[in-house]
C-alpha positions, 0 to 999 in steps of 0.5 A: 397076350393080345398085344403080342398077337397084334404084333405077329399081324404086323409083323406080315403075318409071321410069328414071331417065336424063339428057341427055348433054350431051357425048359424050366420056365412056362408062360403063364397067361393071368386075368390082369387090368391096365389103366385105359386113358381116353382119347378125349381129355376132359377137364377135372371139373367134369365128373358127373354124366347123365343119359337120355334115349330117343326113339326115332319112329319105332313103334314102343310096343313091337319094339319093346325088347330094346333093352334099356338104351339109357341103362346100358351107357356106363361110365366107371371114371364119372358119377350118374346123375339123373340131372344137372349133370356134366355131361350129358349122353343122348341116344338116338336109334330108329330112322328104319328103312326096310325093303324087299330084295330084287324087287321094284316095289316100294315098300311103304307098310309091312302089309305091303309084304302079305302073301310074300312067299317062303324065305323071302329075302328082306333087307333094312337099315337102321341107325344108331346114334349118341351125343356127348354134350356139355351142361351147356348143351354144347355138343363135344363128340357126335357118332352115328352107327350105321347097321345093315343086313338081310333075312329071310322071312319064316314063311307067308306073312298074311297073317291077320294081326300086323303085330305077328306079320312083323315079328321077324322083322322087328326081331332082326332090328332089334337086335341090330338096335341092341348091338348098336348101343352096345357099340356106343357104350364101348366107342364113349368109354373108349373116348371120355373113360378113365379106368382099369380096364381087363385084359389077359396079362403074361407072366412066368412061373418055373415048370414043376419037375419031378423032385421039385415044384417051385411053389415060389414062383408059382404063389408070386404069379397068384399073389399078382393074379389076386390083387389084380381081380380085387383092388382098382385103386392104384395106392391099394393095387401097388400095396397088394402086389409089393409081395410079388415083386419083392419076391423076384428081386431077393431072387435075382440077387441069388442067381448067376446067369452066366454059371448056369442054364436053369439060372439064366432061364429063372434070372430071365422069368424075375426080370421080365415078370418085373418089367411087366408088373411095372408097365401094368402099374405105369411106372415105365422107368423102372419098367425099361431098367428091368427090360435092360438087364433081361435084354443082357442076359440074351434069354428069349429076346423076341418076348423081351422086345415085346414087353418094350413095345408095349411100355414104349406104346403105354408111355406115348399114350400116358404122355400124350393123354397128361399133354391134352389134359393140361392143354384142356385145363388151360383152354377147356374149349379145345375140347369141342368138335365143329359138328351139326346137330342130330337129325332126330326128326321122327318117321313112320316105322314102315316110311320105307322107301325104294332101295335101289342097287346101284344109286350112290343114294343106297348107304347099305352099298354104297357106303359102309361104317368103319375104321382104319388104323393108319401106318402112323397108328392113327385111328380114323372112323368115318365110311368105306366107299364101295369097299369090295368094288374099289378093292378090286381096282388097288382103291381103299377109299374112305371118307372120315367122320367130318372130313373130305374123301380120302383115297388110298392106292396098292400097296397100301402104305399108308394103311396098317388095318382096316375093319368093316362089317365086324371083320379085321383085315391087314394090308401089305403088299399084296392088299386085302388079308382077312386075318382069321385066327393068330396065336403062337403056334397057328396063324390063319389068313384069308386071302381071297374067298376060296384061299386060306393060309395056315402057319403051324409054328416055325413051318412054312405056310400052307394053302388050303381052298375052300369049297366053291360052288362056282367050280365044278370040281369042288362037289367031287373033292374029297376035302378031308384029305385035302384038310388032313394033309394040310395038318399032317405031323402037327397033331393027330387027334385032330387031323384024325377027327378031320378024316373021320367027316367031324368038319362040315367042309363043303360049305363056302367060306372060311367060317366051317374051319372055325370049329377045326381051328378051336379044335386045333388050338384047344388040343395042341396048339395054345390052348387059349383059343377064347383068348385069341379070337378077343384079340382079333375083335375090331374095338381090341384091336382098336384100343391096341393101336389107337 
């Protein structure tokens, strides 16, 4: 499901659907696993890993809700140990810088901040960084995640107590802190990890009709449902769903395609069910073979050219890991990347310092943490540099983590996605699209701050504008009506609570149409709306192209 989704972004914002030609079979999404191969091939002789934290200038007691750094970097393909051990994971987290919005004074102490006014604005930044290193204290792999944001503060802050005066601020920190490490957690399981990782898989099951239920069919996409939440281990996970798959085989002897349309429909279901059961399982021959005779029996071909994508996508990746573990085996040292060592020199918690707005010296600006994903399906972390600035002028310009400055030029075509501040975004040819939500039946796009596109199905795109506070017009629209008439005909409960003033419409931005969007999808769309958004996050849509 969420590399079909992906598929339908690239595929320039277009779903990708087809006409179901019999109604007997329905898709049905299962909680399935898929083994995750790690970017980074490790020698077999590394096996146990260990992992120490570092705060830098934080003060231990206002910043006791960090929650246990050490604790929360899990490995599942390695053993912890708490010496001696393969691998070792250093955290780094602090280095605060902490200012005053629009405001020329340096801000050395949180006294500097008694007797600021109500809301007043306050900004920060702070770093987060891990080491991967070897029993030699070699380093292997070295990342710092960069976060910044604002917040106003509840009201005055001349407080007696320095602990209670700083509460807001050590709250908002902290919960950057936590984000970051939880950040490094995934990035590192993402680099050295190998496991069966979670994710929603597609099956088929035959619709029940009124004389029949096909309780078969539907116990053979249980049976796999059940042996993919219990069994880990790739013997016992064969072993668990030989039921199903032996089931779809007797059935596909028992059909004749071409006598029947209710046939071709279930000889359709065993093929693809097969094909996707044997991707799961890396056996990608017999994945392909089974994709061949469904691509034969011409039934539903867009889902079947899917499934391809995803075995050619697996296998490339398989190979690719077994090609770097046996360069690894053979020359453990290609393993290590030239990289300094971290700068854990600890500072004062308040030794701020000026921010200033338009120096290239302001990181929090001038430079933003990131990845692309590139028309090869490479991957590049590193930072954007002025990325809303640039954008305007058809500039994406981006310095990868250890690298020179790269710069790419409208149309972008050399960019697949990029993503930035927690948001995804698709490049094409007319640049910069935010893409808000996908599913089959409802894609939804921000092209500029006020303009949003939706699809329903096989109809033709709609424009929808935003409030803008900028456009006078914008407080005496009635932005019921423009939303309702947007979704007229495609469903009506909806559309109904939309007249009636359910959605706070005269906001900016696109964030009050998340409510309608869940709304929409939940009642007549997909109705896997949870599902659908995981598929847009930056570390799915990452490990989906990488």
């Amino acid at each position: 499901m969420r590399n079909k989704l992906l598929v339908i972004i690239v595929a320039s914002m277009c779903l990708l659907s087809n006409y179901i030609q019999a109604q007997k079979v329905k898709s049905q999404t299962v909680n399935g696993t898929s083994i995750h191969y790690p970017i980074v091939a490790l020698p077999a002789s590394m096996k146990t890993y260990t992992v120490k934290s570092n705060r830098m200038g934080l003060d231990s007691i206002e910043f006791n809700r960090v929650k246990s750094p050490a604790e929360r970097i899990l490995l599942e393909g390695f053993s912890r140990v708490a010496s001696n051990a393969d691998l070792m994971i250093r955290l780094h987290y602090g280095n605060l810088k902490l200012y005053q919005f629009a405001s020329p004074t340096v801000i050395k102490s949180i006294d500097d901040l008694k007797g600021a006014s109500f809301n007043t604005i306050i900004e920060y930044t702070i770093e987060v960084t891990f080491e991967v290193l070897d029993s030699r204290n070699v380093v292997i792999q070295k990342e710092t995640y960069l976060s910044g944001s604002s917040f106003k503060t509840g009201g005055t802050t001349d407080i007696p107590r320095r602990q209670a005066k700083a509460t807001e601020v050590v709250g908002a920190v902290t919960t950057a802190i936590n984000e970051g490490i939880e950040a490094c957690n995934v990035r590192i399981k993402d680099l050295f990890d190998t496991y069966r990782e979670k994710h929603p898989l597609e099956f088929y099951a035959v619709k029940p009709s009124k004389t029949e239920t096909y309780d078969d069919y539907a116990t053979a996409v249980k049976t796999l449902e059940g042996a993919f939440a219990q069994s880990s281990d790739g013997a016992a996970l064969v072993k668990a769903i030989e039921p199903s798959l032996e089931f779809w085989k007797k059935k596909m002897t028992t059909l004749n395609p071409s006598a029947h349309e209710d046939e071709k429909s279930y000889y359709f279901l065993c093929t693809y069910n097969l094909a996707a059961a044997y991707c799961y399982l890396d056996d990608f021959d017999k994945s392909v073979a089974y994709l061949d005779k469904a691509k034969a029996n011409d039934y539903k071909p867009g889902y079947v050219g899917l499934l391809r994508n995803e075995v050619t996508k697996r296998k490339k990746m398989k190979d690719q890991y077994l090609a770097d573990k046996a360069k690894v085996e053979s020359n453990p040292e290609s393993i290590y990347l030239k990289s300094e060592s971290a700068n854990t020199t600890p500072s004062s918690v308040f030794d701020l310092g000026k921010k200033t707005s338009t120096t290239a010296t302001t990181e929090s600006n001038y430079l933003e943490q990131g990845f692309l994903i590139l028309s090869t399906g490479d991957t590049t972390f590193g930072k954007f540099v002025e990325f809303d600035v640039n954008l305007n002028k058809g500039l994406v310009s981006f310095v990868p983590n250890g690298g020179t400055r790269r710069d790419f030029h409208a149309p972008y075509a050399a960019v697949r996605f990029a993503s930035i501040r927690g948001e995804v975004y698709s490049f094409g040819k007319n640049g910069k699209t935010r893409v808000v939500y996908a599913s089959e039946q409802l894609v939804v796009l921000s092209t500029s701050p006020t303009d949003v596109w939706f699809k329903f199905g096989n109809r033709e795109p709609v424009l929808y504008k935003t409030f803008d506070s900028n456009d006078g017009a914008s407080f005496v629209t009635n932005y019921k009506k423009k939303l309702a008439e947007v979704i007229k005909g495609t469903c009506a409960t909806v559309e109904e609570k939309v007249l009636k003033g359910t959605y706070d419409l005269k906001k900016e931005g696109v964030q009050p149409l998340e409510p309608f969007i869940r709304d929409y999808e939940n009642e007549c769309g997909s109705k896997r709306y949870e599902e659908n958004r995981l598929a847009l996050d930056p570390v799915t849509v990452r490990k989906t192209y990488r």
